[in-house]
N, C-alpha and C positions, 0 to 999 in steps of 0.2 A: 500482284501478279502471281506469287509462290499458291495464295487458295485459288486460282481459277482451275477448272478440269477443262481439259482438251482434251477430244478422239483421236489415239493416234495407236493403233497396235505395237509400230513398232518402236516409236519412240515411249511408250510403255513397261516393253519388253529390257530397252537397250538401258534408261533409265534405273530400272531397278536391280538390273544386274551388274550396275557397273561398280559396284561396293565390295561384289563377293565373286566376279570374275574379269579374268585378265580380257583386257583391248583387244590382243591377239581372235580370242575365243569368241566374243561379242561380233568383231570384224566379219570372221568366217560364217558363221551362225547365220547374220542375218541375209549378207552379199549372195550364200546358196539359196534364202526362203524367201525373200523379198527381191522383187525386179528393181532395174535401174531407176527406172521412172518413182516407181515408190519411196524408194530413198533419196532419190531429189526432193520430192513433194516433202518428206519427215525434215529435210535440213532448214528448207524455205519456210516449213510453219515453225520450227523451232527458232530460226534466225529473227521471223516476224515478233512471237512470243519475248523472247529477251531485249527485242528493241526497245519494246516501252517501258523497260525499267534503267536501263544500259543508253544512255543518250551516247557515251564513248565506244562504242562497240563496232567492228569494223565490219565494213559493208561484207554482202554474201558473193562470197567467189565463186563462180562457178567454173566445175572441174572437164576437163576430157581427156580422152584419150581411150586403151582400154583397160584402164583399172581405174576409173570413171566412179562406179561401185564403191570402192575400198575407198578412194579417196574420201568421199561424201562420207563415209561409215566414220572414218578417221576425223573429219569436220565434226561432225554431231557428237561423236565423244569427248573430243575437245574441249568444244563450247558447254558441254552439260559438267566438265571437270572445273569449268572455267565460272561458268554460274553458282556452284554449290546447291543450297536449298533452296536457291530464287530460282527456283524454275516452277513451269504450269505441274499439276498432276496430270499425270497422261494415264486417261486411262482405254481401255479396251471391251467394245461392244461383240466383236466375231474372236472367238476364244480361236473359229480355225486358223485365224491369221497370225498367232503370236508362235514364235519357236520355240522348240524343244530341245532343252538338255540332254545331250546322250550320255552315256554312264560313264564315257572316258571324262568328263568336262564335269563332273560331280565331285566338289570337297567332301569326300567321304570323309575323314578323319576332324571338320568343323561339323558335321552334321551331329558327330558320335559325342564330342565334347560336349553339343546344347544337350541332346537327350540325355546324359550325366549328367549337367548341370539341373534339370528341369526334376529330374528323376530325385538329384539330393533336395534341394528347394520342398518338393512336392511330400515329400518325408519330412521337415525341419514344419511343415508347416500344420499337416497333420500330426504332428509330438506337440507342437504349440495350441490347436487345438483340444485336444484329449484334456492337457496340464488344466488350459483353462475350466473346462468339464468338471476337470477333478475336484479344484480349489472350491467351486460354488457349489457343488454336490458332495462335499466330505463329509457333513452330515446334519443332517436335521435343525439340531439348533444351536449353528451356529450363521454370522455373515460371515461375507470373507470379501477383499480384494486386493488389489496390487497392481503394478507394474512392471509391463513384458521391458525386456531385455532389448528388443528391438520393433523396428516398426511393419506394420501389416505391409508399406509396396517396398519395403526396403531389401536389397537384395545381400544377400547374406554371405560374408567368405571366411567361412572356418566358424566355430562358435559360437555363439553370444556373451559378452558380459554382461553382467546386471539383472536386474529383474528380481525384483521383492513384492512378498505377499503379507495380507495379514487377518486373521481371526479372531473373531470374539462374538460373544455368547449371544443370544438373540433378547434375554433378558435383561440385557445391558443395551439395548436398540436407543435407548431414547436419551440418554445420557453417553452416548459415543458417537462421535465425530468423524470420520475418516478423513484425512487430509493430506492433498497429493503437490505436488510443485510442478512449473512447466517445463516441461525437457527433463527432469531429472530419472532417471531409471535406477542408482541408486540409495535415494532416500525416500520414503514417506514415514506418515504419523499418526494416530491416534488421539485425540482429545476426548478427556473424560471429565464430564463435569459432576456433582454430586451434590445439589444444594449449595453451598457457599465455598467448596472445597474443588479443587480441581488437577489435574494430573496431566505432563503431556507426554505419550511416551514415542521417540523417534526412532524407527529401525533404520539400519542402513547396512550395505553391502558393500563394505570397501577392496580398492584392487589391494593385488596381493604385492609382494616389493620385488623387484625380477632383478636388484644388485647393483641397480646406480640412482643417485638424489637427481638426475637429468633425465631420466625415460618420462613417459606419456602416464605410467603409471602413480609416479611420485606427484607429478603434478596434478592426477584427479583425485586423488586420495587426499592431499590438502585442501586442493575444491572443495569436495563435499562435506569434510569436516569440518571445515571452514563455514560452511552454508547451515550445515545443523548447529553449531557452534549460534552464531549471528540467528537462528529461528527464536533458541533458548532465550537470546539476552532480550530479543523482542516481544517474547511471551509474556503474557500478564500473569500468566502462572508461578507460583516459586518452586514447586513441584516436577522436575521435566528429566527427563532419562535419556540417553542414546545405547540404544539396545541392539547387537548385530552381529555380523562376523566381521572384525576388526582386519582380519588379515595380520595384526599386527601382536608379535610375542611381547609381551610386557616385563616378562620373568627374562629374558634372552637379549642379549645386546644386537637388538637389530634398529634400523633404522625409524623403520614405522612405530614401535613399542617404542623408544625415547621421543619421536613426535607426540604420541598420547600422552604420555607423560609430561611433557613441557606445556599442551594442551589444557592438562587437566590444572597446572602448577600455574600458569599464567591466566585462566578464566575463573579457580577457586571453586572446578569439580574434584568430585573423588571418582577412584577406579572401586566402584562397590564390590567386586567379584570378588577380584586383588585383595580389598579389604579384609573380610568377611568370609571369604574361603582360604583351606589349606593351601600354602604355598605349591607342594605338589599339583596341584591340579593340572587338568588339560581335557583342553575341549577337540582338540584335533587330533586324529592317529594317520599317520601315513603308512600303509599297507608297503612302499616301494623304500621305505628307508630302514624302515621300524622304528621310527620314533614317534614323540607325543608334542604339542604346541596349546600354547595358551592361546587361542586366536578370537576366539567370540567374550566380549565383554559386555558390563553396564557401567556406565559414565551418567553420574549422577550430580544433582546440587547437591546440596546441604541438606535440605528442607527433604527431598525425596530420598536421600541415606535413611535419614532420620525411620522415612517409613517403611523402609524395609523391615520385614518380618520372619521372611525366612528366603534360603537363594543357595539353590543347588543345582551339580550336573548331574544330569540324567543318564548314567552309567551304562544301565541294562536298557537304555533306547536307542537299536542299532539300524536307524536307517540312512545312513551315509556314511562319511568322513567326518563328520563335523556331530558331537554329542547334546545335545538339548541342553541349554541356558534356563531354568526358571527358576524363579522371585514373586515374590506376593508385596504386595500394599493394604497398608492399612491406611485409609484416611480420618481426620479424627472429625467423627458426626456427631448433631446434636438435632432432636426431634422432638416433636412435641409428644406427650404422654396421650393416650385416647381420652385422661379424664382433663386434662387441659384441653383438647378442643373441644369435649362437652361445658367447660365453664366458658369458653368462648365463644361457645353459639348463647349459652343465657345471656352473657352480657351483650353481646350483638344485636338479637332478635328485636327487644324492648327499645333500644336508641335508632335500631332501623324504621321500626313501626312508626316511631315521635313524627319522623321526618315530614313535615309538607310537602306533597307533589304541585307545584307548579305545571298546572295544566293548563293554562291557557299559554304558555310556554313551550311546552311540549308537542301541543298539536300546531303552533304555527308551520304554513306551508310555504313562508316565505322564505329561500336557501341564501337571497343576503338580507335579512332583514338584519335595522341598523336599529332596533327599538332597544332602548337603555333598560328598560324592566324589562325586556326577555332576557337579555347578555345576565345581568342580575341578579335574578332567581335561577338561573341552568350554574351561574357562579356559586349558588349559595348551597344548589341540589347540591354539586360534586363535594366544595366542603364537608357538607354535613354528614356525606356518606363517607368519606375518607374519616372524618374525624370517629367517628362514629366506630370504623373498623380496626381505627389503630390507638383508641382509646379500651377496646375491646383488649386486644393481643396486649397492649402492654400490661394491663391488669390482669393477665388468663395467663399467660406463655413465658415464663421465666429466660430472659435473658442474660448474658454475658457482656458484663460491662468493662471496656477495655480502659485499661487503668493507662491514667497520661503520667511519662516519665517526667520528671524535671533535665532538661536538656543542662548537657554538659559544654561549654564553651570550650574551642578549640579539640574537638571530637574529631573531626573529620580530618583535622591535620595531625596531628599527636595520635590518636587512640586507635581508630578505627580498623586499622591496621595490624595493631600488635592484638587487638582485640577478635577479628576473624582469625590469628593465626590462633590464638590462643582457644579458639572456638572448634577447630579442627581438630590440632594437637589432642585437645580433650577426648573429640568424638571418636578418634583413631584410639584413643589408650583406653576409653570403654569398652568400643568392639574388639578389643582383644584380652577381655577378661577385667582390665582394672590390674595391670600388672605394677608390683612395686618395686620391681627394678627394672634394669633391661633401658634400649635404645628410647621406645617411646615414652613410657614413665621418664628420662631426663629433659625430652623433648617437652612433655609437657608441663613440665616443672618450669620450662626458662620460659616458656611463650608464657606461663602466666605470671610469671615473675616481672618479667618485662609487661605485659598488658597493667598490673596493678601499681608499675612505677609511672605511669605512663598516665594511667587517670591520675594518681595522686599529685604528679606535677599540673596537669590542668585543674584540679581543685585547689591547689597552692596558688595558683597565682592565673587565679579566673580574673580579678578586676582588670590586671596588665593585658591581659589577653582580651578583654571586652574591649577597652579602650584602645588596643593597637587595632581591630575590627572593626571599629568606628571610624579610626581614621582612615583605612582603608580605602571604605566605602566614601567618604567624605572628598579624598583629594581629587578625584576627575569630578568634581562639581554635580554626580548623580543624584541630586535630591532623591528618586523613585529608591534608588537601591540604599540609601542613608536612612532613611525612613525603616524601610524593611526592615535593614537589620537592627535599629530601633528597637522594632516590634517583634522579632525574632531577641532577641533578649531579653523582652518581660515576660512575666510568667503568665500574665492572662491576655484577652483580648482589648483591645481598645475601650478604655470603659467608657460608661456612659452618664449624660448628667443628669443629675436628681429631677429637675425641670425644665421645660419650658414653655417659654410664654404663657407662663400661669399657670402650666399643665402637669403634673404630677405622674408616679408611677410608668411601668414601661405600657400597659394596655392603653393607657387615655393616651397618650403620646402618640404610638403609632395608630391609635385612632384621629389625632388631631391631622395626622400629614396623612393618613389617606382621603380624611375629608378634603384636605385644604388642595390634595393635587387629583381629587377626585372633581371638583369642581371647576379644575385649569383645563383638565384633559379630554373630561365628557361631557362636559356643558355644552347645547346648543351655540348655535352664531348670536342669538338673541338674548342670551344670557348675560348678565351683569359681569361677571367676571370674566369674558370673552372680552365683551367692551374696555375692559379696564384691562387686558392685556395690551390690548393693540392700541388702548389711551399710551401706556406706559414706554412700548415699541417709539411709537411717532414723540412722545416726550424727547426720549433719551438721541434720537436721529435729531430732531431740530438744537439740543445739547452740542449734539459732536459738530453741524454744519457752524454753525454760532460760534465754536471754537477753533473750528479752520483744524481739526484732527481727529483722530479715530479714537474716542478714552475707553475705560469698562466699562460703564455706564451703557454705551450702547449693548452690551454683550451679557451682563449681568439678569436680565430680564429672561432670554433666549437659553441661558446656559439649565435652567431649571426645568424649561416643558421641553415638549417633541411632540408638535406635529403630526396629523397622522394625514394620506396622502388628500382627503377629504377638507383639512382645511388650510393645504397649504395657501387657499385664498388669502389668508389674513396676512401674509408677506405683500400682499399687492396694496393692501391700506394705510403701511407707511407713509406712504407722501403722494400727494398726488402728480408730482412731476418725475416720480421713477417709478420703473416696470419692475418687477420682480417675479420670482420663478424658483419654486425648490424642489429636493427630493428628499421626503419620509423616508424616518430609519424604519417602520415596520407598516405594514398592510392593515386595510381599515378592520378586516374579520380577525385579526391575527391576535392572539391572546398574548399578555404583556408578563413575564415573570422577571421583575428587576425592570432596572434602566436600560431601552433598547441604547442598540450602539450604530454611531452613523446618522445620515440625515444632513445634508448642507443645502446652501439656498443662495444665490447670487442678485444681487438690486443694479438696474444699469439705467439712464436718464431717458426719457423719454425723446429728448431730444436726438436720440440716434438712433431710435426704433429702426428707422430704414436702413440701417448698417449694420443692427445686431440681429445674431440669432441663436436662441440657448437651444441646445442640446443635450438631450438624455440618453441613457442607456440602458438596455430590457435589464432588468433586475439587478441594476448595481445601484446601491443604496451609499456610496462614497465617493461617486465621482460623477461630476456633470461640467459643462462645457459652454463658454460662447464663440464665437465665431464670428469678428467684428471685418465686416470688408470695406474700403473706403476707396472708391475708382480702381486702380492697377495694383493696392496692397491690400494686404489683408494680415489678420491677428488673431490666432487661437490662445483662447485665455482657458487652462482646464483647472476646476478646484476640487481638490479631494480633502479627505477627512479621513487620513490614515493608522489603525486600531494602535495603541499602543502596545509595548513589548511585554508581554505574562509568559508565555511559553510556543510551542510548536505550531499550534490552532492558530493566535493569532498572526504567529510571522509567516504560517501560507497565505492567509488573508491579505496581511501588507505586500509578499512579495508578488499577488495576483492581480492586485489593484495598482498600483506602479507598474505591475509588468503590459495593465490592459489601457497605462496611458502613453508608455512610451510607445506601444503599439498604433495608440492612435497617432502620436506625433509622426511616426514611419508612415503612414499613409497618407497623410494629410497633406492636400498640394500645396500648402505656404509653408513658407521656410521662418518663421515668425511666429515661433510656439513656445508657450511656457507653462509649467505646473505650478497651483499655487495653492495652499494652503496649508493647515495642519497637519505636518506627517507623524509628528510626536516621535521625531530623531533627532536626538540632542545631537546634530553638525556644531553651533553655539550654545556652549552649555549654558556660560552665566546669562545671555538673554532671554534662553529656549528658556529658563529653568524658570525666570517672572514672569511667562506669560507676557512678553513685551508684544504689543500688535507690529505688523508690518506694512510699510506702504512703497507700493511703485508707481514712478508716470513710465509712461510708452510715448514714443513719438515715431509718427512714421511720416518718410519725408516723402512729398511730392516729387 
């Protein structure tokens, strides 16, 4: 009802005025320009109009007497005060018909206010214009951008906060990043990348402190540095700066200046400015006090102090309140010489030439062909040019070999600690000369006095410390992480044995297991060694029925190959009195690097064909389903095959696959669902931990 239009002049007229004139005014107005009859006819089509949304709406009274007119006037404003915005649009075809304002009956003094308002707006918007103008035209070769203060339909009262811009060179185009957040007005950032070296540097514009830790100001001022703070720890960078007008004195006991402080003392940045410049300093003058403030600073890591080169205020640059912050970096780069890549095109040119083109490879126009010598030779192209290029470089282009420490047991609990403080303390007593007396020279005397009492108690009594380590790991029964830290205690990798199965050296060896699972995985269905999977399959199945249980024997076979989705046929040649059905952990075109992950398969008796039905889903490769009905029950059986625990990657994996089968249990009309298989969550450690198989019956009663 609210979008219909309706023809009505005067309910038009009387509508749109009744916001910004009195009842009174409206009443008069139309009783003299509109007859009786008129305004009956506006009351009856408005009363009509509101019926069909108002089923409670009380019937249409009709008035007499002689103020008939007024009366009806007084109905109609009523019901439109009574409706709100559910009412028709009324609008008006004969402009002669609608009335006119006379000057007594004019808000002069709401008129004067909009044109002042529209008038400052219309100013605030043209200044925000031009700035824009300015920043992208300041000159030639540089980019530039930022973020406005506020938003293009947003109506403004009293100044803007916020709004940061930023600059850099045009020769630096391809190695700088700009990077903005959503909603934020005062932070963005900079990523510079530089060959293997990288740098992040964040500006930000913080509020100023107006004299309580409870205003609006205190608490955005922690936001944001809270939010730049939380960018840093997630940067891949070690490199990263917050560079801006802090608002906050650091030299002065004010609130904000001891937040950065606690800031920098609890995340293990330094205040470079602070460091590195005279005490005196000060980036602010206030023209209405006469005094001076330290307000714009650099908050740096470790790694980015380090590269600071040089960092001064810009004294004689007076275009504000606020005096110009810069600081240079150095990154430390390594390049190749011109006559190294000249020996590196020699060596390259001659092993690229060697190479055999596989051309009958190359021009196939087949986009799935499944031919083993095409896959083969495009395998053997890429080797050879890979090999080919980085047999080149290592021979041509002098490298930097990073030297492995021998790890120190119980580092991370004992050391690490007194060992960044003692890494600081240093860094602070160089940038001020290498003094050998005074606060810092004591400061860094005990942090490394303590850092060296600190190792030398974990080289004392590293055996006690491996072995309380071990047991650690040991008593919640986590084989995975007993292991680990095992292997995190020897000095090399898992070695390897001299032989096998005849086989000698490490080349023949991983030559024998690529032939021997080159043969399981790509062999035709006709192949000998297909046959003699699925001999071994039905062996180990007629094994486990013959023993009334489920042993390894049947699992030991299957735990070796995968399937690819092409032959999940060979689960259907088990037996011939069960159906089977699985899903490939990778796609048949899909190149294999390592052991894919995933892939399960479910066998049910032929005998209940008519009550089962397996279920897949588009592109999960760990979960599939049956859905057993038998008269008025029914049984959702779901089995997944969930990643085990390494880090962050695989526990969104686990928690997406779990998340998309309870999901199916939530939808699904029986109430007789269960998940079932490998989640690789030690709930029972000691029988999770043997690989014990699991068996359930279901009964569902009549």
């Amino acid at each position: 009802m609210a979008g219909d239009i309706v023809i009505c002049e005067l309910l038009c007229f009387g509508v749109n005025r009744i916001d910004n004139t009195s009842n009174n005014v409206i009443i008069k107005l139309c009783t003299d320009f509109y007859s009786p009859k008129e305004i009956e006819h506006a009351k009856e089509l408005l009363h009509n109009a509101c019926s069909q949304s108002r089923s409670d709406l009380e019937r249409l009274r009709p008035r007499k007497g002689p103020k008939k007119a007024q009366s009806d006037m007084t109905d109609i404003l009523q019901l439109v005060h009574e409706m709100g915005t559910d009412v028709p649009c009324f609008v008006a075809v004969n402009l002669a018909k609608l009335s006119v304002l006379g000057m007594e009956n004019i808000n002069l003094a709401a008129m004067v206010a909009d044109i002042f308002s529209l008038k400052k707006q219309m100013a605030e918007l043209k200044c925000f214009v031009q700035r824009v103008d300015t920043v992208e035209s300041l000159h030639p070769d540089f980019y530039a951008d930022g973020v406005s203060a506020f938003q293009d339909d947003e109506q403004l009262i009293g100044r803007p906060h916020g709004g940061i811009g930023i600059l850099w060179r045009k020769t630096l185009g391809a190695h700088v990043n700009c990077l903005k957040y959503d909603g934020e007005r005062r932070l963005m950032a900079l990523s510079v990348k530089h060959g293997s070296h990288s740098l992040l540097l964040l500006n930000v514009y913080l509020p100023y402190f107006t004299g309580s830790d409870n205003d609006d100001n205190f608490h955005e001022f922690m936001a944001v540095i809270g939010k730049a703070i939380g960018i840093i720890g997630t940067s891949p960078t070690l490199n990263a700066c917050i560079i801006g007008d802090f608002n906050a004195c650091t030299t002065k006991n004010t609130l904000f200046g001891k937040e950065i402080r606690l800031m920098c003392d609890d995340n293990g940045l330094l205040l470079s400015d602070v460091t590195l410049l005279p005490p005196d300093s000060f980036t602010f003058y206030s023209d209405v006090h006469q005094s001076t403030s330290w307000l714009d600073h650099c908050v740096s890591t470790l790694q980015a102090h380090l590269s600071i080169t040089d960092i001064n205020i810009a004294y004689d640059v007076l275009s504000s309140d606020h005096f110009p912050l810069a600081m240079s970096f150095e990154l430390p780069t390594k390049r190749a010489t011109k006559s190294d890549i000249e020996a590196y095109h020699r060596r390259c040119s001659p092993l690229l030439s060697s190479i055999a083109i596989p051309h009958v490879a190359l021009l196939c126009s087949d986009a799935q062909c499944d031919n083993i010598s095409h896959r083969e030779a495009l395998s053997k192209l890429y080797r050879d040019i890979t090999n080919a290029m980085l047999t080149s470089s290592a021979a041509s282009i002098p490298t930097k070999r990073q030297q492995r420490h021998k790890p120190v047991p119980g580092w991370n609990e004992f050391v690490k600690e007194h060992h960044a403080a003692a890494r600081l303390s240093f860094t602070l007593w160089v940038s001020a000369g290498k003094p050998r007396q005074g606060s810092l020279h004591e400061q860094m005397s005990r942090d490394r006095a303590r850092f060296k009492f600190a190792l030398r108690r974990c080289k004392r009594d590293e055996a006690q410390i491996k072995a309380g380590k071990l047991a650690e790991s040991f008593l919640p029964l986590d084989n995975t992480a007993f292991w680990k830290e095992v292997q995190a205690q020897s000095l090399r990798s898992t070695p390897l044995v001299a032989s096998v199965n005849g086989t000698s050296g490490e080349d023949a060896i991983a030559n024998m297991w690529a032939k021997h699972y080159g043969e399981i995985l790509n062999a035709s269905d006709t192949d000998t060694s297909r046959k003699r999977l699925i001999k071994e399959l039905h062996a180990a199945y007629e094994s486990a029925v013959s023993e009334g249980s489920l042993n390894n024997s049947l699992f030991s076979p299957r735990e070796e190959t995968w399937l690819s989705p092409s032959e999940i046929v060979i689960l259907k040649a088990l037996h011939p009195d069960l159906y089977a059905d699985g899903v490939s952990a990778f796609q048949d075109d899909e190149q294999l690097i390592g052991r894919p992950h995933g892939g399960i398969g479910i066998l049910w008796r032929k005998t209940l064909g008519a009550h089962v039905n397996c279920l897949k889903y588009d592109g999960e490769r760990r979960l599939m389903a049956l859905s057993v009905k038998h008269g008025s029950h029914s049984l959702l059986l779901l089995n997944v095959y969930l990643p085990y625990f390494t880090g962050s990657d695989n526990y969104h994996e686990f928690m997406a696959v779990i998340g998309k089968a309870i999901g199916i249990i939530g939808t699904s009309p029986t109430l007789n669902a269960c998940i079932i298989g490998d989640f690789n969550a030690y709930h029972f450690p000691l029988a999770m931990s043997f690989g014990l198989p699991t068996k359930a019956n279901f009964k569902l009663k009549q």
